[in-house]
TORKOL-4160 file (C-alpha; in steps of 0.2 Angstrom, whole numbers, padded with zeros to 4 digits, m for minus):
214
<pt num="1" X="0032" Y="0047" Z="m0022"/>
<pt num="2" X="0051" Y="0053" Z="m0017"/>
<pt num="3" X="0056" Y="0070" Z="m0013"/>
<pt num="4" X="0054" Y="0081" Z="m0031"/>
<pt num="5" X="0039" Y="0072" Z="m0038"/>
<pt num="6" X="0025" Y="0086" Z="m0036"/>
<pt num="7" X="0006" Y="0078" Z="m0036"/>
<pt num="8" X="m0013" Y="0085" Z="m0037"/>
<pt num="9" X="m0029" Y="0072" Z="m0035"/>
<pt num="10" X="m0047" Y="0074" Z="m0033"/>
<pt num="11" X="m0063" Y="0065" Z="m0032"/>
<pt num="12" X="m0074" Y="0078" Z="m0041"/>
<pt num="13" X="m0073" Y="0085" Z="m0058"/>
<pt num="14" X="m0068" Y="0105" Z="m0065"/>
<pt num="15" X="m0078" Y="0114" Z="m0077"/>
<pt num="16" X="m0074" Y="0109" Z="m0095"/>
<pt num="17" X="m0069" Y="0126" Z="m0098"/>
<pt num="18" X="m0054" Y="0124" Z="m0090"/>
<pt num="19" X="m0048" Y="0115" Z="m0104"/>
<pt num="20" X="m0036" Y="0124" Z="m0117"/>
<pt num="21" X="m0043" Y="0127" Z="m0134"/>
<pt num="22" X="m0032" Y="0113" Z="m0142"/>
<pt num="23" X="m0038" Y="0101" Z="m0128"/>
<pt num="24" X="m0055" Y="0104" Z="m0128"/>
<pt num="25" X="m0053" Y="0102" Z="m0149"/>
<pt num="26" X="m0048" Y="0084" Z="m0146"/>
<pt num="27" X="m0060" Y="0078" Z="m0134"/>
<pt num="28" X="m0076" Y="0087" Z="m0145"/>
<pt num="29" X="m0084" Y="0073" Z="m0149"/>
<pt num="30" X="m0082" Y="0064" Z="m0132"/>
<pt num="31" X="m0096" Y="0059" Z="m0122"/>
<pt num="32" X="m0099" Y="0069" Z="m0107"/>
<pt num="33" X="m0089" Y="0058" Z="m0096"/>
<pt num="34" X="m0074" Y="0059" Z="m0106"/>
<pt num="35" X="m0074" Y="0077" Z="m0108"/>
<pt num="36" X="m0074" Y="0080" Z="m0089"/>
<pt num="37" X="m0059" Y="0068" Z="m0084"/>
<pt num="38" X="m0050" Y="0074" Z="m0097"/>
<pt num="39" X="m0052" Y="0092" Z="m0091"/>
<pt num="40" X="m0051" Y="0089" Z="m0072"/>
<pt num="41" X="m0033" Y="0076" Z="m0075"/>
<pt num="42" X="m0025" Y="0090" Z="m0083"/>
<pt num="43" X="m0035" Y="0104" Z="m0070"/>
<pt num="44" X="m0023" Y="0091" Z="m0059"/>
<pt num="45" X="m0008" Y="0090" Z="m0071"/>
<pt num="46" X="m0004" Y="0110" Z="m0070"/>
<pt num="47" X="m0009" Y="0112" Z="m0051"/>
<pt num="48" X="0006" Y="0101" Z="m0050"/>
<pt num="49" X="0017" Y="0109" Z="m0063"/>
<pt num="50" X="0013" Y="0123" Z="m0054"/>
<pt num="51" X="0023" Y="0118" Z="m0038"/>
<pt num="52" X="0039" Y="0116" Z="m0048"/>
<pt num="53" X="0038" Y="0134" Z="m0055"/>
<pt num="54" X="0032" Y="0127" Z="m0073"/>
<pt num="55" X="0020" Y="0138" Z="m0080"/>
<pt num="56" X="0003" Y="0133" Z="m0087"/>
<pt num="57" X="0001" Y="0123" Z="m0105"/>
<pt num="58" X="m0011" Y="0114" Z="m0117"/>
<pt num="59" X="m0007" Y="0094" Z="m0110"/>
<pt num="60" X="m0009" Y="0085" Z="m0127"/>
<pt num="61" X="m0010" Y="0067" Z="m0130"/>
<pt num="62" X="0003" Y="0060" Z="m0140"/>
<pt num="63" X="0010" Y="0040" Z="m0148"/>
<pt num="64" X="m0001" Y="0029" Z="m0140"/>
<pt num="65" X="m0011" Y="0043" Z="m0131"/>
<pt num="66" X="0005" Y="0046" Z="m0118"/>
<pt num="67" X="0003" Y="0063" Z="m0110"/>
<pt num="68" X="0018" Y="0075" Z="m0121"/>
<pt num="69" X="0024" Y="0087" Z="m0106"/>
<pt num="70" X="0034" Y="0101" Z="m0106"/>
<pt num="71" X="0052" Y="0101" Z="m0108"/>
<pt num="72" X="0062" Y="0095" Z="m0095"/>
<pt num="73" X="0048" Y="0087" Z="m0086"/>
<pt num="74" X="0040" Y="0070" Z="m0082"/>
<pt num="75" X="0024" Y="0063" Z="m0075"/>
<pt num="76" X="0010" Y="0053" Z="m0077"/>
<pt num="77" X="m0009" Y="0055" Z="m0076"/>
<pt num="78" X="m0022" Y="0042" Z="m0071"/>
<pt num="79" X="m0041" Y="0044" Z="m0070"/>
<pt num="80" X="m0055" Y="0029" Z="m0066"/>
<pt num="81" X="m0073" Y="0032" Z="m0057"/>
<pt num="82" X="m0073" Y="0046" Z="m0045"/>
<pt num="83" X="m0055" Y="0049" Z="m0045"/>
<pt num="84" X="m0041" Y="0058" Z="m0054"/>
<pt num="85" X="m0023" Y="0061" Z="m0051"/>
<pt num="86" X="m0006" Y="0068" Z="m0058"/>
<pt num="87" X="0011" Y="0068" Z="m0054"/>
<pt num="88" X="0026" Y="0079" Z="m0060"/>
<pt num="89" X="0043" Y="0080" Z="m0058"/>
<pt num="90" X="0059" Y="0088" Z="m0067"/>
<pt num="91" X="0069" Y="0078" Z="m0077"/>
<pt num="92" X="0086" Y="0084" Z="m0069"/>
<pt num="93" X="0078" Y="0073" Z="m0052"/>
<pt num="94" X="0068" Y="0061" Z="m0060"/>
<pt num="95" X="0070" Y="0049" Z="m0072"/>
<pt num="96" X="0053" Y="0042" Z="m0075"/>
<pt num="97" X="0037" Y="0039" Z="m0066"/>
<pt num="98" X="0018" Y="0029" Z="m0068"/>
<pt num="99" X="0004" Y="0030" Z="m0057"/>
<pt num="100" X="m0011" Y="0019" Z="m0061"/>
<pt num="101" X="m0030" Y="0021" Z="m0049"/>
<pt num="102" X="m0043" Y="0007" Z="m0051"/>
<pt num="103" X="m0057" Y="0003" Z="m0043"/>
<pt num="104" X="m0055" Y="m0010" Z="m0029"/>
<pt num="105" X="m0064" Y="m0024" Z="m0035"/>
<pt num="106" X="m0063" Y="m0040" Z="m0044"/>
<pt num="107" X="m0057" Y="m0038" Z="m0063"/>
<pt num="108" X="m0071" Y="m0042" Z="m0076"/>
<pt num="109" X="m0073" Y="m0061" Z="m0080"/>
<pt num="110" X="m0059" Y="m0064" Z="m0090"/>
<pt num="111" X="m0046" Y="m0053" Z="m0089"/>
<pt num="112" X="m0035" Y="m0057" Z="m0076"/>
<pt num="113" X="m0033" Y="m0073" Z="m0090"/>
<pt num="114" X="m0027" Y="m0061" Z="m0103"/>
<pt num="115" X="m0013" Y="m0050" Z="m0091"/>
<pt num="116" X="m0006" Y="m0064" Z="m0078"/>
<pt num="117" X="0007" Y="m0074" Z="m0081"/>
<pt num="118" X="0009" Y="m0091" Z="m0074"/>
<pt num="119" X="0020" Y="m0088" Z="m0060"/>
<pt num="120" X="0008" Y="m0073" Z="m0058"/>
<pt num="121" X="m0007" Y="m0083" Z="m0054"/>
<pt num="122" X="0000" Y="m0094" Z="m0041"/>
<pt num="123" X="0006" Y="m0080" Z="m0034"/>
<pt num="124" X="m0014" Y="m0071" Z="m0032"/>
<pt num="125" X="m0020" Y="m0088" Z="m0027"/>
<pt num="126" X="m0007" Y="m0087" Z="m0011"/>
<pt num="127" X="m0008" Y="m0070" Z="m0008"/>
<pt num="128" X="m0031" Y="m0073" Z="m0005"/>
<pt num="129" X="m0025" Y="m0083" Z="0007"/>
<pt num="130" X="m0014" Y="m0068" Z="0015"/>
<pt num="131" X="m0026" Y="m0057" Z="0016"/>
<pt num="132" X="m0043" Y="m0059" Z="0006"/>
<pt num="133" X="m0049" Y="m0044" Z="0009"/>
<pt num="134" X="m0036" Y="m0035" Z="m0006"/>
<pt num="135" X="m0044" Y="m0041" Z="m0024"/>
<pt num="136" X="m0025" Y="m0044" Z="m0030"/>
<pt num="137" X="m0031" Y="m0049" Z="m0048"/>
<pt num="138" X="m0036" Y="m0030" Z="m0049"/>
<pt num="139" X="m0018" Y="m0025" Z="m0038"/>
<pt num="140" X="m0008" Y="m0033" Z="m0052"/>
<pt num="141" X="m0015" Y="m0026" Z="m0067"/>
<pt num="142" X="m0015" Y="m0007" Z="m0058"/>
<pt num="143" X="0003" Y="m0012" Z="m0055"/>
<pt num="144" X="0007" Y="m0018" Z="m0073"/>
<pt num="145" X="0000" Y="m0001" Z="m0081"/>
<pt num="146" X="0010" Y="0010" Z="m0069"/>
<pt num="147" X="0024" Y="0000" Z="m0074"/>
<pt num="148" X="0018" Y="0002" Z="m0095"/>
<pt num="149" X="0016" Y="0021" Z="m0089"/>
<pt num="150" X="0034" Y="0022" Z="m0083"/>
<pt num="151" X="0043" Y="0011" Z="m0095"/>
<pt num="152" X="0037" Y="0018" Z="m0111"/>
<pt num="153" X="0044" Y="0037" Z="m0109"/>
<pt num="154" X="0059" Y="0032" Z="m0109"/>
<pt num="155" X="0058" Y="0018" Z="m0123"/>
<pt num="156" X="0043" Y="0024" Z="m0135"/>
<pt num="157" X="0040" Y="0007" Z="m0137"/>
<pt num="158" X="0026" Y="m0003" Z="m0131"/>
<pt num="159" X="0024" Y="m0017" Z="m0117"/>
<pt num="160" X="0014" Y="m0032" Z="m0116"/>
<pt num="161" X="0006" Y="m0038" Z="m0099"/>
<pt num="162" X="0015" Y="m0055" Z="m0104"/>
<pt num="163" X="0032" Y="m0045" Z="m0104"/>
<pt num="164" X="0034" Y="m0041" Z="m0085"/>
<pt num="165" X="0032" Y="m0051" Z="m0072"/>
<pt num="166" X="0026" Y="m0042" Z="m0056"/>
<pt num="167" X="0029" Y="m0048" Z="m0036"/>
<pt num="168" X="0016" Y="m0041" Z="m0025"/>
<pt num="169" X="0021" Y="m0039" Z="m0006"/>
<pt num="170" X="0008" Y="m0038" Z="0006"/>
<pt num="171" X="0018" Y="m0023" Z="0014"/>
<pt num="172" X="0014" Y="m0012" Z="0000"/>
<pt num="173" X="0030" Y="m0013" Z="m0012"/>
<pt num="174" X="0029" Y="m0025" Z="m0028"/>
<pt num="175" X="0044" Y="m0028" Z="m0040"/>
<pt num="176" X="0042" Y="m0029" Z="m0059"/>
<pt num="177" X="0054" Y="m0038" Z="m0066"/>
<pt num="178" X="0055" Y="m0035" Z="m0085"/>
<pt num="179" X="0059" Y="m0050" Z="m0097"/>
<pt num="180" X="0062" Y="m0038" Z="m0113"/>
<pt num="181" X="0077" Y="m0028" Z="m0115"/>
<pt num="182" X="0075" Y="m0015" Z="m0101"/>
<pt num="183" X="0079" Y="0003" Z="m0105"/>
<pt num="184" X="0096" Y="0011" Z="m0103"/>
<pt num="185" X="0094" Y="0025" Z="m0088"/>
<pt num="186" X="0110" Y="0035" Z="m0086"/>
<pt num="187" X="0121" Y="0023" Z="m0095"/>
<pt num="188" X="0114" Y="0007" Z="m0086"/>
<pt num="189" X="0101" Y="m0005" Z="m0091"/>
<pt num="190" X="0085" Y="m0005" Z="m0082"/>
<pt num="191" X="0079" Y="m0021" Z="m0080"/>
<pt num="192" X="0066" Y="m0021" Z="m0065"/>
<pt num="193" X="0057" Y="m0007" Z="m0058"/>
<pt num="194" X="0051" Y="m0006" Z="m0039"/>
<pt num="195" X="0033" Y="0001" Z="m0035"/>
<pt num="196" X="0023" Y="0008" Z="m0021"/>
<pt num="197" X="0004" Y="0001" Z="m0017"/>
<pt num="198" X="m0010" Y="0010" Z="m0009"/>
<pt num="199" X="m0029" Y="0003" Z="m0005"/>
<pt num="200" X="m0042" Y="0014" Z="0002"/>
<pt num="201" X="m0057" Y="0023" Z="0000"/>
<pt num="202" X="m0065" Y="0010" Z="m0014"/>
<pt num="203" X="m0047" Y="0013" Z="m0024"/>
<pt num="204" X="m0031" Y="0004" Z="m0028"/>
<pt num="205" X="m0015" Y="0014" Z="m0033"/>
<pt num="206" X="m0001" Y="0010" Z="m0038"/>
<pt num="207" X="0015" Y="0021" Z="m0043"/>
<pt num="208" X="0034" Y="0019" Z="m0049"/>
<pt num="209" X="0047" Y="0033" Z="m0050"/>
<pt num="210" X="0066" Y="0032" Z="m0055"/>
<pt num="211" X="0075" Y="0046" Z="m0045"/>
<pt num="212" X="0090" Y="0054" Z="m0052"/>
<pt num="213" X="0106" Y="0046" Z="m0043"/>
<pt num="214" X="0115" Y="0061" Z="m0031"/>
């Protein structure tokens, strides 16, 4: 993440307790599991708000279960098996941003059907040749919900996996090349955004942020 964009991970979970009242009323009926990533994300969320001077608040879901943040901040939360991350910034340095951690493994049977495009597939097909050791099927998806996770904020609209075709690079960039209407940022049309890639530690992350022109 660039200079401004603050950031808390963890690999075990807080106490539910942690939670505000209004949080802990939504996730009541959760199972277990639920309950304790929804607590320890947020737990994550304020640590980072924290570092920009924000003080601590209920972190509601809102349209489309998008994380509502205080004013005059942005971030994104991910959470999958064992691990669970936020990132913050203020919106007078940062635009937008998406993170998105998945376990490093093959995608269910199926899926990678449903959220690559044509051009998408031969692409995975050369890059197992690169290096098969990265499951890219699972690299592709991580990437196309960081890229959801940072387009919809500023559109409140939704994105199909069809609607962005993504270009992986073995150095640990990928491109994302939207073919809808992009988003006007600053009085220009966004119409790609450019991403960051991470594997380790049985985990793939992925993350895009727009900084604030100087």
């Amino acid at each position: 993440m660039p200079a401004g964009v603050a950031s808390r991970d963890t690999t075990e979970d807080v106490p539910e307790s942690t939670m505000f009242p209004e949080e802990a009323e939504r996730v009541a009926k959760a199972v277990t599991k639920r309950r304790r990533e929804f607590a320890t994300v947020r737990d994550c969320a304020r640590q980072a708000l924290a570092e920009l001077g924000v003080a601590p608040v209920a972190l509601l879901n809102g349209e489309r279960g998008a994380p509502q943040w205080p004013a005059g901040v942005v971030g994104s939360m991910t959470h999958c098996a064992g691990y669970r991350a936020a990132v913050v910034a203020l919106t007078s340095v940062i635009h937008t941003v998406g993170i998105d951690a998945e376990p490093h493994g093959p995608l269910p049977e199926g899926v990678q059907g449903m959220i690559a495009r044509d051009e998408e597939k031969v692409m995975l097909s050369a890059l197992a040749g690169v290096d098969p050791g990265i499951h890219w099927d699972r690299m592709l998806f991580c990437a196309k919900e960081a890229v959801y996770k940072a387009w919809y904020p500023l559109t409140h609209k939704w994105l199909g996996f069809e609607e962005a075709s993504i270009t992986l690079d073995p150095a640990g960039t990928f491109h994302a090349r939207l073919l809808v209407p992009g988003p006007m940022v600053a009085g220009t049309q966004v119409d790609a955004f450019d991403g960051r890639w991470i594997v380790g530690d049985g985990l793939v992350i992925t993350a895009i942020a727009i900084p604030v022109a100087n």
